[in-house]
N, CA, C, O and CB atoms as a CASP TS submission, in Angstrom:
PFRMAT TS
TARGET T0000
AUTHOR 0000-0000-0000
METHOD Language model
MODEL 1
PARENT N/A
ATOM      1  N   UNK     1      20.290  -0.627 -10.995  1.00  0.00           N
ATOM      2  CA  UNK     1      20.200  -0.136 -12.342  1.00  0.00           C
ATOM      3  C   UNK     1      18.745  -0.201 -12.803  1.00  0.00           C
ATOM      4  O   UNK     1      18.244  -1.320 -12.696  1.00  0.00           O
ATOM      5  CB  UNK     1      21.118  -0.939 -13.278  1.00  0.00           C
ATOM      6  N   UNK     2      18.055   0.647 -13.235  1.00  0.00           N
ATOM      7  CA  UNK     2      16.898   0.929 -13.786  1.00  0.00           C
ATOM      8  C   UNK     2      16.740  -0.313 -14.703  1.00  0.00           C
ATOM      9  O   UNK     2      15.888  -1.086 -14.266  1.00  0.00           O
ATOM     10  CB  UNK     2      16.877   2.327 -14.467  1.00  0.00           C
ATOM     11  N   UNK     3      17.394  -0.753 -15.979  1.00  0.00           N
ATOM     12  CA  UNK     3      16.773  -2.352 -16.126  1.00  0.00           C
ATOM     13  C   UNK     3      16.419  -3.485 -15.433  1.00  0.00           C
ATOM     14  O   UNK     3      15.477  -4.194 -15.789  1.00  0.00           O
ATOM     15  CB  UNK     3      17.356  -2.929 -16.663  1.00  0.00           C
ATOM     16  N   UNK     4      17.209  -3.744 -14.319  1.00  0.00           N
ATOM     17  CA  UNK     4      16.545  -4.370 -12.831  1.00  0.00           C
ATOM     18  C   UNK     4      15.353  -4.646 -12.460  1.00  0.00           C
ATOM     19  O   UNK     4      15.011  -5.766 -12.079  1.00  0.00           O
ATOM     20  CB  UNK     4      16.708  -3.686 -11.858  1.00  0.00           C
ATOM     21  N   UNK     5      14.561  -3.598 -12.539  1.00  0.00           N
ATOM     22  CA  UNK     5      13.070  -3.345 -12.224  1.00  0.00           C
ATOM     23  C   UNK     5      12.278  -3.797 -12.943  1.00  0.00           C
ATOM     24  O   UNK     5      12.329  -3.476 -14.130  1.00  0.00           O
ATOM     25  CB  UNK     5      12.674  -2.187 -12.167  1.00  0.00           C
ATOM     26  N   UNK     6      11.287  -4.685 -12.487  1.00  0.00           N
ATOM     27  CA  UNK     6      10.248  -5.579 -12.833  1.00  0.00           C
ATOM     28  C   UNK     6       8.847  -5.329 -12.466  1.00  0.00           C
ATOM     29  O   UNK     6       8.283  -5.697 -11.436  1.00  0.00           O
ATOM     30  CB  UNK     6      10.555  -6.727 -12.345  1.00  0.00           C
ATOM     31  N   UNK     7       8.442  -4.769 -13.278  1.00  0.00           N
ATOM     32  CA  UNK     7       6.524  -4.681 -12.275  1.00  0.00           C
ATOM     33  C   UNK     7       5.605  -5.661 -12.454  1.00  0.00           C
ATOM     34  O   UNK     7       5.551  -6.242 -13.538  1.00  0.00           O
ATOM     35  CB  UNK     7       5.368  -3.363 -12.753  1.00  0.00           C
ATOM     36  N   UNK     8       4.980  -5.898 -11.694  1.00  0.00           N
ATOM     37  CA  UNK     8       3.985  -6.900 -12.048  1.00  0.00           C
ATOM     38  C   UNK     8       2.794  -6.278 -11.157  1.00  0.00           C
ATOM     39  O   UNK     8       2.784  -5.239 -10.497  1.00  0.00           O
ATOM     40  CB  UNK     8       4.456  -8.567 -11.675  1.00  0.00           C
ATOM     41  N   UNK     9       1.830  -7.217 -11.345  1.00  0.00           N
ATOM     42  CA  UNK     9       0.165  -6.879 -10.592  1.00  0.00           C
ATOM     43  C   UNK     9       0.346  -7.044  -9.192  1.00  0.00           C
ATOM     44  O   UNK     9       1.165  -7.952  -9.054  1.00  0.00           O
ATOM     45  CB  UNK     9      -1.227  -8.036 -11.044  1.00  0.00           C
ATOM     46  N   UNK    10       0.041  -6.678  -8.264  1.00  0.00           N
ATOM     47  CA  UNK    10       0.055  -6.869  -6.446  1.00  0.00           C
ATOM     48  C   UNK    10      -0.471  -8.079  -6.314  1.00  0.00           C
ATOM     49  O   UNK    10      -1.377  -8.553  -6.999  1.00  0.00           O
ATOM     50  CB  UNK    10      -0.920  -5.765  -5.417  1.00  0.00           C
ATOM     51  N   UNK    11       0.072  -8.561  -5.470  1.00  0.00           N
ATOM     52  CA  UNK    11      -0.676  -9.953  -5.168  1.00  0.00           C
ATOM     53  C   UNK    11      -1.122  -9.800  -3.073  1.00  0.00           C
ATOM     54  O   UNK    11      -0.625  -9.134  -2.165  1.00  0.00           O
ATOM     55  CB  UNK    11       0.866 -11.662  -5.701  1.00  0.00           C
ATOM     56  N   UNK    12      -2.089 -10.653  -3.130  1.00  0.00           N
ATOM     57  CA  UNK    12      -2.160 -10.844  -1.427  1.00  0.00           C
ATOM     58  C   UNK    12      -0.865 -10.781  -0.969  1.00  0.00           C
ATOM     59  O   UNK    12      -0.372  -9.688  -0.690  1.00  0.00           O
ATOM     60  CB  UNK    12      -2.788 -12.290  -0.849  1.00  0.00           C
ATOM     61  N   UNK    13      -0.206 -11.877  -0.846  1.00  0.00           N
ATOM     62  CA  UNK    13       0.923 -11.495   0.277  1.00  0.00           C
ATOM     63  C   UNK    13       2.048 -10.002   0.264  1.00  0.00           C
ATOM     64  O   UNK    13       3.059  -9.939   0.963  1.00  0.00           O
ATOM     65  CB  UNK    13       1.936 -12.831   0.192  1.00  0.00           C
ATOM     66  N   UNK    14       1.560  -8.833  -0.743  1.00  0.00           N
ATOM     67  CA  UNK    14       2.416  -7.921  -0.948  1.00  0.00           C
ATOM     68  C   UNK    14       1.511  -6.810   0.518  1.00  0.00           C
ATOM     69  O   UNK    14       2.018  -5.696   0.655  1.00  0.00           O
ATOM     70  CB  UNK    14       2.478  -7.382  -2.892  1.00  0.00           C
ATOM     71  N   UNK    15       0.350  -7.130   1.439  1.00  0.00           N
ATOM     72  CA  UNK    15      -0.334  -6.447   1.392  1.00  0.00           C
ATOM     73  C   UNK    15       0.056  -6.082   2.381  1.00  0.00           C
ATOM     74  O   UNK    15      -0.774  -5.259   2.768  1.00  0.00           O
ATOM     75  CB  UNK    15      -1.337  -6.639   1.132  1.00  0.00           C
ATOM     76  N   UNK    16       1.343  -6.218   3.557  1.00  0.00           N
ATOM     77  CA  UNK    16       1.684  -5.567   4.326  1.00  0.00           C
ATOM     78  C   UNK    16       2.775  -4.567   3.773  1.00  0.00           C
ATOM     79  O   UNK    16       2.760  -3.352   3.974  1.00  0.00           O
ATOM     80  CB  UNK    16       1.946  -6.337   5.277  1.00  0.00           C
ATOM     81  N   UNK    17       3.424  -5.042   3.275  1.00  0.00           N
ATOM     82  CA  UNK    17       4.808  -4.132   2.532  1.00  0.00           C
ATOM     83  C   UNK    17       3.908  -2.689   1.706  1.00  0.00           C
ATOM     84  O   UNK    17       4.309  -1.533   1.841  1.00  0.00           O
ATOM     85  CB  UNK    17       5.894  -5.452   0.915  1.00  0.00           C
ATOM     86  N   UNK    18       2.560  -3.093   0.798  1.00  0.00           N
ATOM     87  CA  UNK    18       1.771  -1.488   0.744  1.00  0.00           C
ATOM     88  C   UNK    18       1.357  -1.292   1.319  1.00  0.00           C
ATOM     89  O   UNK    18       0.815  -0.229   1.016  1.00  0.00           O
ATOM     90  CB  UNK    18       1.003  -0.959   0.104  1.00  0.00           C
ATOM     91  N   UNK    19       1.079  -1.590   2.268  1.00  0.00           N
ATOM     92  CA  UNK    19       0.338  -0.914   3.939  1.00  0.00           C
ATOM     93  C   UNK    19       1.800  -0.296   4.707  1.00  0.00           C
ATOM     94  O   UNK    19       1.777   0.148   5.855  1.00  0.00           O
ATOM     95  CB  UNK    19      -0.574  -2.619   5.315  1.00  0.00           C
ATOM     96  N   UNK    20       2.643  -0.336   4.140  1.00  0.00           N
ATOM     97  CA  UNK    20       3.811   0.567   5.338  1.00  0.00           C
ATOM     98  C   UNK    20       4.456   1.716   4.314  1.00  0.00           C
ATOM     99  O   UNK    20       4.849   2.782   4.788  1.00  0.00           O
ATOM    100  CB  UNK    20       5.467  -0.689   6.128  1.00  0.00           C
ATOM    101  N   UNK    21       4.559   1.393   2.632  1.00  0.00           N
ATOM    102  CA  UNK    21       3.775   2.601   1.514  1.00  0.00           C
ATOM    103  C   UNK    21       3.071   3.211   1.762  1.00  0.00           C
ATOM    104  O   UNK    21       3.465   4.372   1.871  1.00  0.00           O
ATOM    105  CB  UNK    21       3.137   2.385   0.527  1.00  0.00           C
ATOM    106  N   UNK    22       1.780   3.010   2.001  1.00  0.00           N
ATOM    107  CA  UNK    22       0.275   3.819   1.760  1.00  0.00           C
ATOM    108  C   UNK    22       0.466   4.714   3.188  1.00  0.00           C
ATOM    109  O   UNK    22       0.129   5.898   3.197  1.00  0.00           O
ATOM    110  CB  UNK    22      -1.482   2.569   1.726  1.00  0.00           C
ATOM    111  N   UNK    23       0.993   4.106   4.313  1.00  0.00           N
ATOM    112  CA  UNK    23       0.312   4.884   5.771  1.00  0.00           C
ATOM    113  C   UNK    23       1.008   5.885   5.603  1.00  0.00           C
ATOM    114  O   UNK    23       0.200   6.706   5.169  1.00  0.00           O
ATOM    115  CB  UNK    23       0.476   4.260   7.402  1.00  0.00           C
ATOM    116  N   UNK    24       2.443   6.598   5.686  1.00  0.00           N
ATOM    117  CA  UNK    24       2.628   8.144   5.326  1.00  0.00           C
ATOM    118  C   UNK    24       1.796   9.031   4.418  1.00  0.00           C
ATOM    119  O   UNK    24       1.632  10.213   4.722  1.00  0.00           O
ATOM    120  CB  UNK    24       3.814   8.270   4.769  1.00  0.00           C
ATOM    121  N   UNK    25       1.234   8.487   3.256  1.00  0.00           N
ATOM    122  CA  UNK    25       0.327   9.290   2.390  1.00  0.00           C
ATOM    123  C   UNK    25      -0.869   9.634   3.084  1.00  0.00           C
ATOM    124  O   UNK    25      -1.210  10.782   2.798  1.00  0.00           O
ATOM    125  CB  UNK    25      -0.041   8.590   1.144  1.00  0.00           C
ATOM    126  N   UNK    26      -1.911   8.863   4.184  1.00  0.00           N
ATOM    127  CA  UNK    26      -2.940   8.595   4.688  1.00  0.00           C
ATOM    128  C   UNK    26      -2.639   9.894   5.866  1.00  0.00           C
ATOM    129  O   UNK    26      -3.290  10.937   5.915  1.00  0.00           O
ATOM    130  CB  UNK    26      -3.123   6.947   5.069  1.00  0.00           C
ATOM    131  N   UNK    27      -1.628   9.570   6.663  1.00  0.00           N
ATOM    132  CA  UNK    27      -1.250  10.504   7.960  1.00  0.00           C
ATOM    133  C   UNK    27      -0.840  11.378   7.968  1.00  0.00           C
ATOM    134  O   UNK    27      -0.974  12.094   8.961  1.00  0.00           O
ATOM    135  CB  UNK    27      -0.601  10.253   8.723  1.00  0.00           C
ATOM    136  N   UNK    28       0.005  11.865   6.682  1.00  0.00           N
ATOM    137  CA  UNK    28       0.846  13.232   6.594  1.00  0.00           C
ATOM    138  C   UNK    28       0.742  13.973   5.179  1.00  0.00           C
ATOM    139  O   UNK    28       1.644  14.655   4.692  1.00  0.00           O
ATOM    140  CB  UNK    28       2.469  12.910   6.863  1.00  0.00           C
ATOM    141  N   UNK    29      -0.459  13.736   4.622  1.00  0.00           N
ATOM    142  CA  UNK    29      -0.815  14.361   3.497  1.00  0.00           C
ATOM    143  C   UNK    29      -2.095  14.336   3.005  1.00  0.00           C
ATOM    144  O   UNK    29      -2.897  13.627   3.614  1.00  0.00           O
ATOM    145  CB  UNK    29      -0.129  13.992   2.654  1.00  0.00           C
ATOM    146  N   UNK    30      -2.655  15.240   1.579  1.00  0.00           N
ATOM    147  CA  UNK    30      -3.843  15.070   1.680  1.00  0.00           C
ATOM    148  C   UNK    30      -3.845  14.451   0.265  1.00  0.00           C
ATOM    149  O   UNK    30      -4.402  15.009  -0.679  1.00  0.00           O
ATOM    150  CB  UNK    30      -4.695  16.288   2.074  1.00  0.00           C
ATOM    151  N   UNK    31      -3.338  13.529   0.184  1.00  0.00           N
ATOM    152  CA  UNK    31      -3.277  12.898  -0.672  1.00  0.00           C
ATOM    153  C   UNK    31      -4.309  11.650  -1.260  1.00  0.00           C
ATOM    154  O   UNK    31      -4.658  11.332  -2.396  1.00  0.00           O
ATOM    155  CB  UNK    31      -2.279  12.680  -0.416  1.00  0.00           C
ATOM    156  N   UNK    32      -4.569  11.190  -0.084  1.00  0.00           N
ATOM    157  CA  UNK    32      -5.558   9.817   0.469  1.00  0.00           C
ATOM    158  C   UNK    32      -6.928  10.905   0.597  1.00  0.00           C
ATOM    159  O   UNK    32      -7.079  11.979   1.178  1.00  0.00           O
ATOM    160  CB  UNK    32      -4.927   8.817   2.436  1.00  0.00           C
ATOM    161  N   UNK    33      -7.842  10.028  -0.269  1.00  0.00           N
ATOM    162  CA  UNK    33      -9.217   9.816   0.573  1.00  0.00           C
ATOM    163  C   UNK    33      -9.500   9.513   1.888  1.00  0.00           C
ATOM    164  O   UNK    33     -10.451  10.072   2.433  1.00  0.00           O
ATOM    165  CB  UNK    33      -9.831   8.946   0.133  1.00  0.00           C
ATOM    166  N   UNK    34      -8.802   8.691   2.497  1.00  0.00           N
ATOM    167  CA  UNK    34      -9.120   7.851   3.961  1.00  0.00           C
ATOM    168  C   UNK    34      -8.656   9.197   5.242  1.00  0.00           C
ATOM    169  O   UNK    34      -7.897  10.165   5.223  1.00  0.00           O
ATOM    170  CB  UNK    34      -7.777   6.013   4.122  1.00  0.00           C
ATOM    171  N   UNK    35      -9.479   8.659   6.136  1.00  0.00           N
ATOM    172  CA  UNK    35      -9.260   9.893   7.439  1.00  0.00           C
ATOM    173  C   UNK    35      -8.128   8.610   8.709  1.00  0.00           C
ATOM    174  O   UNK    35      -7.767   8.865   9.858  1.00  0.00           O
ATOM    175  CB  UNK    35     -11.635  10.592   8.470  1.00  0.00           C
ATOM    176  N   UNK    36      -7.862   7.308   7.886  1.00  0.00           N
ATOM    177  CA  UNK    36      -7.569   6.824   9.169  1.00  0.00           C
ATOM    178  C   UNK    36      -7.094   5.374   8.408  1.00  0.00           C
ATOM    179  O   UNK    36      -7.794   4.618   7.735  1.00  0.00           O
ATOM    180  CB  UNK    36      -8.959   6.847  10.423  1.00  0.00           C
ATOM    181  N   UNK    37      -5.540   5.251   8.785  1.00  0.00           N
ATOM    182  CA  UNK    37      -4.503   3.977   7.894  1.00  0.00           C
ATOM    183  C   UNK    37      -5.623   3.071   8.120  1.00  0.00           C
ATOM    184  O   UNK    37      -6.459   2.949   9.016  1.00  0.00           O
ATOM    185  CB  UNK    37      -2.671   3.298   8.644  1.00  0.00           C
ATOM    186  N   UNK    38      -5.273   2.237   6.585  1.00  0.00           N
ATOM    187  CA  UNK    38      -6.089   0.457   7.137  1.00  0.00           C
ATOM    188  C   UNK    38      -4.740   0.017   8.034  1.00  0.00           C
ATOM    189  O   UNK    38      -3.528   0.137   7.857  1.00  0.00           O
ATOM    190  CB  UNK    38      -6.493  -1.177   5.358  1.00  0.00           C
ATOM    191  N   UNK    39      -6.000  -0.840   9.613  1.00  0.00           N
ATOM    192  CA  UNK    39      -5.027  -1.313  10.524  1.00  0.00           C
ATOM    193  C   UNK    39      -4.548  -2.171  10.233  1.00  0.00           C
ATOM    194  O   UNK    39      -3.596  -2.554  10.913  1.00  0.00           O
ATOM    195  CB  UNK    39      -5.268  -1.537  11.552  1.00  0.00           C
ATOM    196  N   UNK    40      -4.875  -2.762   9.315  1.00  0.00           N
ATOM    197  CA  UNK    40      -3.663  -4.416   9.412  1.00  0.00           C
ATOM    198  C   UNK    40      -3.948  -4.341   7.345  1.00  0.00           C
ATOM    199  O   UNK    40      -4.617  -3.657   6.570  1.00  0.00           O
ATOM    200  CB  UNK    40      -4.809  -6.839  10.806  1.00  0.00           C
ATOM    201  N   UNK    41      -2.649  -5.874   7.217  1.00  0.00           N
ATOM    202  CA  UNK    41      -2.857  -6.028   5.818  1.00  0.00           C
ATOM    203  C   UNK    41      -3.930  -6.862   5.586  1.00  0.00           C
ATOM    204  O   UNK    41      -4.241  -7.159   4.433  1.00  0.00           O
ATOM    205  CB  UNK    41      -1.737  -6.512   5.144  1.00  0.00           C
ATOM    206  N   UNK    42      -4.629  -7.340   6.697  1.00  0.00           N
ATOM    207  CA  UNK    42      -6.269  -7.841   5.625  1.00  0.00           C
ATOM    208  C   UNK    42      -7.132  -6.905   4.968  1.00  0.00           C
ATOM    209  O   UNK    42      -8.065  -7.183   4.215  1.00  0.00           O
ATOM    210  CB  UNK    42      -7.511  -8.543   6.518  1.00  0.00           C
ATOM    211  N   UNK    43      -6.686  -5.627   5.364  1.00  0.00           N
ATOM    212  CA  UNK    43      -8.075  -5.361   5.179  1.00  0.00           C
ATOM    213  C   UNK    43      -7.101  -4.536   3.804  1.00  0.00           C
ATOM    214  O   UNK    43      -7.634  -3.671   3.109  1.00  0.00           O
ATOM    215  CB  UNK    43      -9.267  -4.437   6.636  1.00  0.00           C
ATOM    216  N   UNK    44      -5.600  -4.992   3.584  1.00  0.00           N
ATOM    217  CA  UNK    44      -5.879  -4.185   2.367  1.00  0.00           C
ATOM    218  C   UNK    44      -5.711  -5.364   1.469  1.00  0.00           C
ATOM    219  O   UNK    44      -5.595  -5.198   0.255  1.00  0.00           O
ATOM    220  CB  UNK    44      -4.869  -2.823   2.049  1.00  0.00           C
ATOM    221  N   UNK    45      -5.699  -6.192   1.849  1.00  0.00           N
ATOM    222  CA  UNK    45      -5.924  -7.767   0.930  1.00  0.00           C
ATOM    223  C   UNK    45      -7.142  -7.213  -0.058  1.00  0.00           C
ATOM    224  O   UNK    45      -6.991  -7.231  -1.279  1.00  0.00           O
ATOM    225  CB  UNK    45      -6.597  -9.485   2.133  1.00  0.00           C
ATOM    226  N   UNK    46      -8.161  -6.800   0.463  1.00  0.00           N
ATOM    227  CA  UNK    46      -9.609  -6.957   0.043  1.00  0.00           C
ATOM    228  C   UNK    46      -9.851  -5.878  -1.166  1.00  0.00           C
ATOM    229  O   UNK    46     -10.784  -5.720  -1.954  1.00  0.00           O
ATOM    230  CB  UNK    46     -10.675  -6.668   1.392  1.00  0.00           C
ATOM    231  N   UNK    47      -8.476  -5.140  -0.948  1.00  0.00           N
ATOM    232  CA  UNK    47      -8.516  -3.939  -2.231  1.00  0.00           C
ATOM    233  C   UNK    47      -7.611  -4.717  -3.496  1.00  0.00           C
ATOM    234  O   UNK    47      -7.579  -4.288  -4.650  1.00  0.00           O
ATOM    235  CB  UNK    47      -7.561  -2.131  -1.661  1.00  0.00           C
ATOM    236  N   UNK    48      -7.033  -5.704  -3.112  1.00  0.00           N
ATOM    237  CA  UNK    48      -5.946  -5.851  -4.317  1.00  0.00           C
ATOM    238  C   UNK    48      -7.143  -6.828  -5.066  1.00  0.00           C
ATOM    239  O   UNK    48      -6.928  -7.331  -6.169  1.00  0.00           O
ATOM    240  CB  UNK    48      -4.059  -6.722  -3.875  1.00  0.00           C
TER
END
């Protein structure tokens, strides 16, 4: 149910779960700036 839903700010440990979000946008659209997924979730640690 749509009241359910809670947002809050990203935190570090969310940074693999948006790294498996973000990589379809990156690979199959031109949606992304980037020419090439971040490989792991450190390196998207460093954006949150």
């Amino acid at each position: 149910m749509i009241s359910d839903i809670k947002l809050r700010t990203a935190r570090t440990e969310d940074a693999e779960k948006l790294l498996e979000i973000y990589r379809p946008y990156v690979e199959k659209t031109a949606i992304s700036f980037e020419y090439e997924v971040p490989y792991s979730g450190s390196v998207v640690k460093t954006k949150i």
